[in-house]
DSSP file (Angstrom, degrees, kcal/mol; ACC not computed):
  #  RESIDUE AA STRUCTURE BP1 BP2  ACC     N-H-->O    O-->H-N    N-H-->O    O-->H-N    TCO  KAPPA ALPHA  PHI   PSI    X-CA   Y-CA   Z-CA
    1    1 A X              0   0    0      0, 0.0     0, 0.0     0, 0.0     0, 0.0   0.000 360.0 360.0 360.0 134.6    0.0    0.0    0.0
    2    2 A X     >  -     0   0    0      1,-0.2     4,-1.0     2,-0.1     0, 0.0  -0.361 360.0-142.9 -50.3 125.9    1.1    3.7   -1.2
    3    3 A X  H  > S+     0   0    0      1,-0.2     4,-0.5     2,-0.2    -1,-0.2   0.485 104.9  62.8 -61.7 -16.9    2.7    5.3    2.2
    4    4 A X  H  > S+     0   0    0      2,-0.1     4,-0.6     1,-0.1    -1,-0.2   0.830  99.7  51.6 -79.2 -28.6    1.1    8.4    1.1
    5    5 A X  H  4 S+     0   0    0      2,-0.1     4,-0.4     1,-0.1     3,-0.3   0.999  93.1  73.5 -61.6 -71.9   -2.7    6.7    1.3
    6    6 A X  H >X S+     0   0    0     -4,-1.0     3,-5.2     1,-0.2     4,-2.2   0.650  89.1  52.3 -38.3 -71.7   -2.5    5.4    4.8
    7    7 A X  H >X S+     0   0    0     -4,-0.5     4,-4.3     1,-0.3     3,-1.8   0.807 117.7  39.4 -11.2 -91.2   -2.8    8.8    7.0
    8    8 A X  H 3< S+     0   0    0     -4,-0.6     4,-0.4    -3,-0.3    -1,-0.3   0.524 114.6  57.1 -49.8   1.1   -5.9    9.8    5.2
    9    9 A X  H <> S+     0   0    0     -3,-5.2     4,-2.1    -4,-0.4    -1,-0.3   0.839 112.0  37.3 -85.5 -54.0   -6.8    6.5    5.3
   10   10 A X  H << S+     0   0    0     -4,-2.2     4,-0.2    -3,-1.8    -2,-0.2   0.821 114.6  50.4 -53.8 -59.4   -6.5    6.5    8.8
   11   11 A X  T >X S+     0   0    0     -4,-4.3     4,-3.2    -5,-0.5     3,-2.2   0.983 108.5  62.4 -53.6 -49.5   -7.9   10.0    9.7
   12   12 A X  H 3> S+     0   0    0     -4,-0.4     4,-3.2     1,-0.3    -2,-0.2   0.992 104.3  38.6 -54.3 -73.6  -10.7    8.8    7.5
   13   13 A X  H 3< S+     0   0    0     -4,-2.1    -1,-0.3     2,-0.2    -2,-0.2   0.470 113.4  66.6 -70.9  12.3  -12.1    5.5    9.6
   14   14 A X  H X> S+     0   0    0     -3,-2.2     3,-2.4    -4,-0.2     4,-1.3   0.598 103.1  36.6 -60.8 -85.6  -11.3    7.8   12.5
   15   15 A X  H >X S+     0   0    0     -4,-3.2     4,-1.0     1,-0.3     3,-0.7   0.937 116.4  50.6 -29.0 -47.6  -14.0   10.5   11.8
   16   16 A X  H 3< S+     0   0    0     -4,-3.2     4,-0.4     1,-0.3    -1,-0.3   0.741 114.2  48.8 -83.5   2.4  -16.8    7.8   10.5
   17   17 A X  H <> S+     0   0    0     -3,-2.4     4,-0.9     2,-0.1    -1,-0.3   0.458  95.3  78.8 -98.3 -10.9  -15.8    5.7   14.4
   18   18 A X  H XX S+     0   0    0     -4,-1.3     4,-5.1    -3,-0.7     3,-0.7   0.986  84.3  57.0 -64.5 -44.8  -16.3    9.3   16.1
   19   19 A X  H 3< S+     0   0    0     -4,-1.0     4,-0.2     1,-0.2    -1,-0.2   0.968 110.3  48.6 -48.3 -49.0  -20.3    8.8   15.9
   20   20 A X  H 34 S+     0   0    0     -4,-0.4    -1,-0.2     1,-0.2    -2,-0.2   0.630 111.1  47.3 -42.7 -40.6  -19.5    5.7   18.0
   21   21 A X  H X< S+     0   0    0     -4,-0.9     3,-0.6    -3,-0.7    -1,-0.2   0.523 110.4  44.1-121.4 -52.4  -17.4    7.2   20.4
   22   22 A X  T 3< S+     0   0    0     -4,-5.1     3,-0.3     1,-0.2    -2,-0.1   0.317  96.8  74.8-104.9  36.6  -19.3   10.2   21.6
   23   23 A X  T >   +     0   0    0     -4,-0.2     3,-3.2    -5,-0.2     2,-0.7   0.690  67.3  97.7-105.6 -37.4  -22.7    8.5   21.8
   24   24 A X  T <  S+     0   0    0     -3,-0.6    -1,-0.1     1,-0.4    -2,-0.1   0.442  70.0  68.6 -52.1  -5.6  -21.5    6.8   25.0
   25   25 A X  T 3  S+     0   0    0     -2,-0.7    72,-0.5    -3,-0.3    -1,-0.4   0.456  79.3  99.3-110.3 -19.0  -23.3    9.4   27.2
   26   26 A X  S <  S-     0   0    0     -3,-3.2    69,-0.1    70,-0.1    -3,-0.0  -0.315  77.8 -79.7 -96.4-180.0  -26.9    8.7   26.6
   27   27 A X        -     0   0    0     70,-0.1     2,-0.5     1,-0.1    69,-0.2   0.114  30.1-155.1 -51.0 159.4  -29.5    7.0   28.2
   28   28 A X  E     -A   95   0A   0     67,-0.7    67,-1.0     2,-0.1     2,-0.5  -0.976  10.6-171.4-121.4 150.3  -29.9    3.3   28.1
   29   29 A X  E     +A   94   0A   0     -2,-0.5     2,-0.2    65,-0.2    65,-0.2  -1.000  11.7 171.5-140.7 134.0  -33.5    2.0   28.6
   30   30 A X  E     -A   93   0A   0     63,-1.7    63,-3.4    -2,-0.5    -2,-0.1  -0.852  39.4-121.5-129.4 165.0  -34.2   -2.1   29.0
   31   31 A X  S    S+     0   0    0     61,-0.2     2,-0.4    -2,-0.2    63,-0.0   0.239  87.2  65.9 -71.5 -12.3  -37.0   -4.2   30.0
   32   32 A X  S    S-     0   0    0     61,-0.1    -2,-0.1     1,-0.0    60,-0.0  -0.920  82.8-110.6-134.1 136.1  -35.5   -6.0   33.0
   33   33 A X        -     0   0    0     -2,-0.4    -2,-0.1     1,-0.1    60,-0.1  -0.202  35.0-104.1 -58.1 143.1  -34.5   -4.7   36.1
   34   34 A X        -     0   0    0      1,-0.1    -1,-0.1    24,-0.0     3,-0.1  -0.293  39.8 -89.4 -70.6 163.1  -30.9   -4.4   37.3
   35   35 A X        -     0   0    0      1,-0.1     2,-0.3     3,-0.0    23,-0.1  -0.486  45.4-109.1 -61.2 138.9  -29.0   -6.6   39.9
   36   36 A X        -     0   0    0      1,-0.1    -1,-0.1    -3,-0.1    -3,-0.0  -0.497  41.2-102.9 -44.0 119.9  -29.3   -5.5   43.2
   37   37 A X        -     0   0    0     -2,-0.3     2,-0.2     1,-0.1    -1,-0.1  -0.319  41.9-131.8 -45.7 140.2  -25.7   -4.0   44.3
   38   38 A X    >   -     0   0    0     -3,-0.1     3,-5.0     1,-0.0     2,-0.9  -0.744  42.8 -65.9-100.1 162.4  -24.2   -6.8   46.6
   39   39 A X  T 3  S+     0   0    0      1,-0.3    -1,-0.0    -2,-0.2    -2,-0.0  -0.249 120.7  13.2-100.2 125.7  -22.8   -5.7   49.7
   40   40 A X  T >  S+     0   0    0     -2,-0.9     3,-1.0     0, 0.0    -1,-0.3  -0.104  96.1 103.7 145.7 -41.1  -19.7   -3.6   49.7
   41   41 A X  T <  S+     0   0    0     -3,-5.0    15,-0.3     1,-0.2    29,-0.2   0.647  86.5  42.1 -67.8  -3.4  -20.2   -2.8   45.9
   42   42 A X  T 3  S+     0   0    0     -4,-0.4     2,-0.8    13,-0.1    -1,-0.2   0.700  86.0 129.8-106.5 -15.0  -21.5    0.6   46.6
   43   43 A X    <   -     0   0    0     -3,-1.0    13,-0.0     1,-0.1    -1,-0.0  -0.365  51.5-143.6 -27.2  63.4  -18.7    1.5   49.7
   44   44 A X        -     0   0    0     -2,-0.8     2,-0.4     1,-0.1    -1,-0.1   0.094  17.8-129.7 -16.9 141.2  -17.2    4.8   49.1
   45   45 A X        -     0   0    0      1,-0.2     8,-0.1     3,-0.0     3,-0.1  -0.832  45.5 -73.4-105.2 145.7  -13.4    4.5   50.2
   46   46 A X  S    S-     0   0    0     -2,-0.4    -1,-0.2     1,-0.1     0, 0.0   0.162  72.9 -74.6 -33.1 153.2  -12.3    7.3   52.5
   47   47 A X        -     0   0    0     -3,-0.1     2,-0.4     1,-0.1    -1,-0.1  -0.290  33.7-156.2 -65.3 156.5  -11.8   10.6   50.8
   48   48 A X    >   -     0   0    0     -3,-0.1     3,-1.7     0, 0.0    -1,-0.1  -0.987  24.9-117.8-125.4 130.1   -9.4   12.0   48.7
   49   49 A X  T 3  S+     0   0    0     -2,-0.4     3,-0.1     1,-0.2     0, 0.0  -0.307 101.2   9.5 -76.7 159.2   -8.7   15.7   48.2
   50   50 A X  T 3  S+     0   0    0      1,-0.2    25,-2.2    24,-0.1    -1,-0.2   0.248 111.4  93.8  69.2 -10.6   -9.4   16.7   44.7
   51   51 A X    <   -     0   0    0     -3,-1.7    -1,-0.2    23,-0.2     2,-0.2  -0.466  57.7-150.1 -95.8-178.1  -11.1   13.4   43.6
   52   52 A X        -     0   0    0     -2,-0.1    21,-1.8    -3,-0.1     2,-0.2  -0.866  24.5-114.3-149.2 123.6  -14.8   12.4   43.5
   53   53 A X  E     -C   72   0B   0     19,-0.2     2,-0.7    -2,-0.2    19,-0.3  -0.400  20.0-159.6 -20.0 113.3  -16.1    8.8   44.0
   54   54 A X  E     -C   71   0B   0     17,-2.3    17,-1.8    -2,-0.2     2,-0.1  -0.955  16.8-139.0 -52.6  93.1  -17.6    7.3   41.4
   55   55 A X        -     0   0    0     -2,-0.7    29,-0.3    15,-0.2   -13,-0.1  -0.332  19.0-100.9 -58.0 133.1  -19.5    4.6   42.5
   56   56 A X        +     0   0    0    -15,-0.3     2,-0.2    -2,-0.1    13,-0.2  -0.032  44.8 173.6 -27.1 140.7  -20.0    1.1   40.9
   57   57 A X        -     0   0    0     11,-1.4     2,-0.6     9,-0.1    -1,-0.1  -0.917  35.1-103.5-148.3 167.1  -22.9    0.7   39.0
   58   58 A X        -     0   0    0     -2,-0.2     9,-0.2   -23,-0.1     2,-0.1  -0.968  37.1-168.2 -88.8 109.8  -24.5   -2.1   36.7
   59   59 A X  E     -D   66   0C   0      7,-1.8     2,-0.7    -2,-0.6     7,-0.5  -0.187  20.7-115.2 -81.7 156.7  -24.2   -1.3   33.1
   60   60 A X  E     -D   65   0C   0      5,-0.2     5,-0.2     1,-0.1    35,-0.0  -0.970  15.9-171.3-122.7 118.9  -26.1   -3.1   29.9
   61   61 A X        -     0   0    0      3,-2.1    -1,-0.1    -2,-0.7     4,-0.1   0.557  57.2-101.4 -55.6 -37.3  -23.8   -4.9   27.5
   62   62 A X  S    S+     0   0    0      2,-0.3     3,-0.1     0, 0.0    -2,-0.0   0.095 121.1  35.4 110.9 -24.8  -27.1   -5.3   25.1
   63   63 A X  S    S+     0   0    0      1,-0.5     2,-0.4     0, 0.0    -3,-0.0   0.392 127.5  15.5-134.5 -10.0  -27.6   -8.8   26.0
   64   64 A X        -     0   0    0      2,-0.0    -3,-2.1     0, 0.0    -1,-0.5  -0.998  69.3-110.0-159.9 146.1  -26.4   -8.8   30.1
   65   65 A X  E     -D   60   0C   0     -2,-0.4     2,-0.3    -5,-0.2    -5,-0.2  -0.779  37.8-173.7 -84.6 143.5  -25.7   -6.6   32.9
   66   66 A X  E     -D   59   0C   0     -7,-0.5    -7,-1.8    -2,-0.4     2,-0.4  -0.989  26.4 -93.2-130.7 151.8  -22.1   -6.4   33.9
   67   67 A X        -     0   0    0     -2,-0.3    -2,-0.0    -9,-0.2   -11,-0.0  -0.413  26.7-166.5  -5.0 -50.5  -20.2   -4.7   36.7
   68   68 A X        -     0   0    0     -2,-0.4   -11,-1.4     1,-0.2     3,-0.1   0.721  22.3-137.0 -50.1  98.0  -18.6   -1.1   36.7
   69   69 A X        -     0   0    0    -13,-0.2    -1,-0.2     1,-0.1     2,-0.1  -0.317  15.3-105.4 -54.0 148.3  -16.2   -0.4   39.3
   70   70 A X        +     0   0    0    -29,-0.2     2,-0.4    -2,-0.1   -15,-0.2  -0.238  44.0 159.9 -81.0 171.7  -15.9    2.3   41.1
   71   71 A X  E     -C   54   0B   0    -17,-1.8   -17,-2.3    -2,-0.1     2,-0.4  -0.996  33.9 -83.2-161.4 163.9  -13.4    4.5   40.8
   72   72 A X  E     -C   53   0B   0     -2,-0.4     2,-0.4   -19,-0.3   -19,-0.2  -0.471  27.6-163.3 -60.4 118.1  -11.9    8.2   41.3
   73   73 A X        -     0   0    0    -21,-1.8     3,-0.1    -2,-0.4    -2,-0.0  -0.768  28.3-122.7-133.7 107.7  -12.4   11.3   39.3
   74   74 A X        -     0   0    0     -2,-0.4   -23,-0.2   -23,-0.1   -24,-0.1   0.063  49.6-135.0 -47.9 105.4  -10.3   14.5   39.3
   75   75 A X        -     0   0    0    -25,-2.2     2,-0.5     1,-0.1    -1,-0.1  -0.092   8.3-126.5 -83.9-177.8  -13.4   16.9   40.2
   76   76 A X    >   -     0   0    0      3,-0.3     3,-2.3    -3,-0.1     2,-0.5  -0.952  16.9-113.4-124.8 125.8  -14.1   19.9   38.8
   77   77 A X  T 3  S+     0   0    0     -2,-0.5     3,-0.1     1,-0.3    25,-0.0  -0.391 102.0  19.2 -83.9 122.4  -14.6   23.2   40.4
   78   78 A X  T 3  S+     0   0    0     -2,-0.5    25,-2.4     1,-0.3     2,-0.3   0.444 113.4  90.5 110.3  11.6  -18.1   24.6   40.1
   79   79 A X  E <   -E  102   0D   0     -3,-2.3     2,-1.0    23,-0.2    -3,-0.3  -0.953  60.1-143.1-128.3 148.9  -19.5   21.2   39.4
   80   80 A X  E     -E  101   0D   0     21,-1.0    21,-0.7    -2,-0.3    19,-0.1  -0.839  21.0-117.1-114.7 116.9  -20.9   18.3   41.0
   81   81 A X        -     0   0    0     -2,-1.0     2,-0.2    19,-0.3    19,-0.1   0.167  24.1-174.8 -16.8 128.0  -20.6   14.8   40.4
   82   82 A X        -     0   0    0     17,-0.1    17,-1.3    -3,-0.0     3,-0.1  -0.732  18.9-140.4-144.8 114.7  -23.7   13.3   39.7
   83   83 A X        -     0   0    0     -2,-0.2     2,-0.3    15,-0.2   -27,-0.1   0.285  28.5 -97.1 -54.3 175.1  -23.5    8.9   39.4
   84   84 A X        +     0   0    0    -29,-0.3     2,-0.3    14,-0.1    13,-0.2  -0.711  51.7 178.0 -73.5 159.8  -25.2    6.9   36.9
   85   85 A X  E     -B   96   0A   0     11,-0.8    11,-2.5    -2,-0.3     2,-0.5  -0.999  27.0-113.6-150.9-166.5  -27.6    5.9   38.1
   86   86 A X  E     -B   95   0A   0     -2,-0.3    35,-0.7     9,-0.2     2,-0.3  -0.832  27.9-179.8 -81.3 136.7  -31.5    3.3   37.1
   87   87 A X  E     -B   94   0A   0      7,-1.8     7,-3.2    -2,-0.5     2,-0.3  -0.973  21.2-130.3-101.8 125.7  -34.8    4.8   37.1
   88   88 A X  E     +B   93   0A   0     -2,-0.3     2,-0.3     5,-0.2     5,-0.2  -0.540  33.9 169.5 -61.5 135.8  -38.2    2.9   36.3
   89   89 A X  E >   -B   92   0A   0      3,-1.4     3,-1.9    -2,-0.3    -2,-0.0  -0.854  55.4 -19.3-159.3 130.3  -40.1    4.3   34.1
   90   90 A X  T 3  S-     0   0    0      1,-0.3     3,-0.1    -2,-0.3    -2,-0.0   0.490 122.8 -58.2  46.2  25.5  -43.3    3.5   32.1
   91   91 A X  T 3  S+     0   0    0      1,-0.5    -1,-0.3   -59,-0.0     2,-0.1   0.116 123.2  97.3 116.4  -2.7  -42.4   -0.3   32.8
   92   92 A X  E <  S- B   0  89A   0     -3,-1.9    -3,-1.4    -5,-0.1    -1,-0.5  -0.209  74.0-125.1-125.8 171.2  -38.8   -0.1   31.1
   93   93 A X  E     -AB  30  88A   0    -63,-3.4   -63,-1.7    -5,-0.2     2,-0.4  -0.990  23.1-165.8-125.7 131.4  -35.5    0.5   33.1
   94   94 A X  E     -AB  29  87A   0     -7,-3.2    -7,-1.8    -2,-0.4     2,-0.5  -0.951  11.4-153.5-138.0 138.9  -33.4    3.5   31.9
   95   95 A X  E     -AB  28  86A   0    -67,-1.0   -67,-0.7    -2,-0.4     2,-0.5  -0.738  15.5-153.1 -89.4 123.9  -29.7    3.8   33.1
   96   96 A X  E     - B   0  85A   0    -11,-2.5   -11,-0.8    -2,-0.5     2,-0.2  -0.908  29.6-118.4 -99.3 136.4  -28.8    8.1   32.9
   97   97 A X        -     0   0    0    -72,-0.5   -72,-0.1    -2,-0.5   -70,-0.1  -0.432  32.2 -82.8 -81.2 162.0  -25.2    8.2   32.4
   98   98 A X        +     0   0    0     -2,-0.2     2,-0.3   -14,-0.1   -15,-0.2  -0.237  62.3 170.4 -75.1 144.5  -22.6    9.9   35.2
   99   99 A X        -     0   0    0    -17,-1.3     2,-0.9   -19,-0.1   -17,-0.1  -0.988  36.4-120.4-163.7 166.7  -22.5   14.0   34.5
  100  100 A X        -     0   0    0     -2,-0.3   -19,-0.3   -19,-0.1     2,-0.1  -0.411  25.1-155.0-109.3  91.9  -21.3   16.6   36.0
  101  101 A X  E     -E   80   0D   0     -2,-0.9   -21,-1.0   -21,-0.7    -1,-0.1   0.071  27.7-101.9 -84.3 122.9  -23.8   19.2   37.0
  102  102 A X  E     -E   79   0D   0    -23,-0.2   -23,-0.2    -2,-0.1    -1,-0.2  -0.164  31.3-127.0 -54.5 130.8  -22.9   23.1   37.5
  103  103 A X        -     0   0    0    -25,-2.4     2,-0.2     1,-0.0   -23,-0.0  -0.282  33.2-170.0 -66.6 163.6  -22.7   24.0   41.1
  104  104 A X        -     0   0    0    -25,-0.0     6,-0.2     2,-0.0     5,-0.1  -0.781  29.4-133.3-144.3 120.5  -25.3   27.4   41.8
  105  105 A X  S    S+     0   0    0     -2,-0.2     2,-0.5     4,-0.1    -2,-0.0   0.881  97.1  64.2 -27.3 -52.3  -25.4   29.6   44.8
  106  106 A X  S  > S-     0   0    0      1,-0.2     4,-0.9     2,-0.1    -2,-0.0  -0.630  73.9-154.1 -83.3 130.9  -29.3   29.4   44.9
  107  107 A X  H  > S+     0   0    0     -2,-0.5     4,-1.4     2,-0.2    -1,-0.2   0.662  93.4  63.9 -65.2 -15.6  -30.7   25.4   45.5
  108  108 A X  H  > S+     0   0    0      2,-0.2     4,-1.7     1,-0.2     5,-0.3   0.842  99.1  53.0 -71.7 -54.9  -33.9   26.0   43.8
  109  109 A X  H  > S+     0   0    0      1,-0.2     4,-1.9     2,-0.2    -2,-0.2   0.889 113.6  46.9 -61.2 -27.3  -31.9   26.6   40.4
  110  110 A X  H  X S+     0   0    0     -4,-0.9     4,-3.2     2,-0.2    -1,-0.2   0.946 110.1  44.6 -64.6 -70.2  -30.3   23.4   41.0
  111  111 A X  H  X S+     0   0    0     -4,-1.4     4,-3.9     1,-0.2    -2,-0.2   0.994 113.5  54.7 -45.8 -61.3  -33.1   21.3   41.8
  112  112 A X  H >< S+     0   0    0     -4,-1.7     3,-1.5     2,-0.2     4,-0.3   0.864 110.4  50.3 -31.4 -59.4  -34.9   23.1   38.7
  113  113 A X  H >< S+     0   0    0     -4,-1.9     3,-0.7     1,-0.3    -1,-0.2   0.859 118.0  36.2 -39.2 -58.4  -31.8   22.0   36.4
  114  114 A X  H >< S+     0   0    0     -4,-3.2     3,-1.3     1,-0.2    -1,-0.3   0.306  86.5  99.5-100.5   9.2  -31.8   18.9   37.3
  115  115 A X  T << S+     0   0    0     -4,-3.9    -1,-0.2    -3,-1.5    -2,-0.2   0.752  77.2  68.3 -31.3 -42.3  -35.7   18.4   37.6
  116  116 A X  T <  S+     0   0    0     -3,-0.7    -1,-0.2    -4,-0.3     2,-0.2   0.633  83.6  87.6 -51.5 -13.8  -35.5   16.7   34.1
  117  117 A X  S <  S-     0   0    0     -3,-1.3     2,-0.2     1,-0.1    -3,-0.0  -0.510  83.1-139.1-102.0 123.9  -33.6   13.9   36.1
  118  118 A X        -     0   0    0     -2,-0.2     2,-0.8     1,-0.0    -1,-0.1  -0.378  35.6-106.7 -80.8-167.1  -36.5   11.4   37.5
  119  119 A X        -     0   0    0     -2,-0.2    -1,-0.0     1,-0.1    -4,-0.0  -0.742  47.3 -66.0-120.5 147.5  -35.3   10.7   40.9
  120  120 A X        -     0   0    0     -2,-0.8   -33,-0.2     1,-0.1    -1,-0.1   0.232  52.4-125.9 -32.8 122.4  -33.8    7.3   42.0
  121  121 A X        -     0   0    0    -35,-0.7     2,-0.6     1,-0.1    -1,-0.1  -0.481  20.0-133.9 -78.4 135.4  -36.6    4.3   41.8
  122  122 A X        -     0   0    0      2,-0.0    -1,-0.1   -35,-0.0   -35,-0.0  -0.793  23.6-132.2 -87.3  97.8  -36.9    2.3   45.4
  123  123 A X              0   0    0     -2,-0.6     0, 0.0     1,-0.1     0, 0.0  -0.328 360.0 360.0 -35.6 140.3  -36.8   -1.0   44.4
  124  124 A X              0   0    0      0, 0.0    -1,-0.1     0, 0.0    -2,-0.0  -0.247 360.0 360.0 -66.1 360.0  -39.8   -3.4   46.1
């Protein structure tokens, strides 16, 4: 293969994989509930200045749930962590992916922001 090709070749199945790549952030909605966290898997580890927890969560593969550890993430000033986490809704399960929501002096603007957010289903 012409050394000249490959780059643009390269760049080229880059771009059309990009769609792939920044998609990861949306919603997932299934028919079946997630596994119950077992116990420990949700355990925040003492703090660490500058991080934020990320808790472990259950994730959908498309055919099975699997694991996600938790882990640390270098926070960000004027935002707050917010996990994934499951909400039921209209018989369906939909996972909202981890984001980081802008901090505001007033709590009513907050709540409001994140009002779109349903609020964490209690499991039966």
């Amino acid at each position: 293969m012409n050394r000249r090709i490959l780059p643009p070749l390269v760049a080229a199945f880059a771009l059309a994989a990009w769609p792939a790549f920044a998609n990861h952030h949306e919603k997932i909605v299934v028919n079946q509930p997630p596994p119950e966290l077992k116990a420990g898997e949700d355990q925040a580890p003492p703090a660490r200045e500058g991080y934020v927890w990320a808790p472990g969560y259950y994730t959908w593969t498309g055919s099975k749930y699997e694991m996600r550890k938790g882990h640390w993430v270098a926070e960000r000033r004027g935002y707050r962590y917010v996990a994934p986490r499951w909400a039921q809704e209209a018989g369906s399960w939909t996972l909202y992916p981890e984001q980081w929501v802008k901090n505001e002096d007033d709590k009513e603007k907050t709540v409001a922001k994140d009002s779109a957010m349903p609020p964490i289903a209690e499991r039966r």
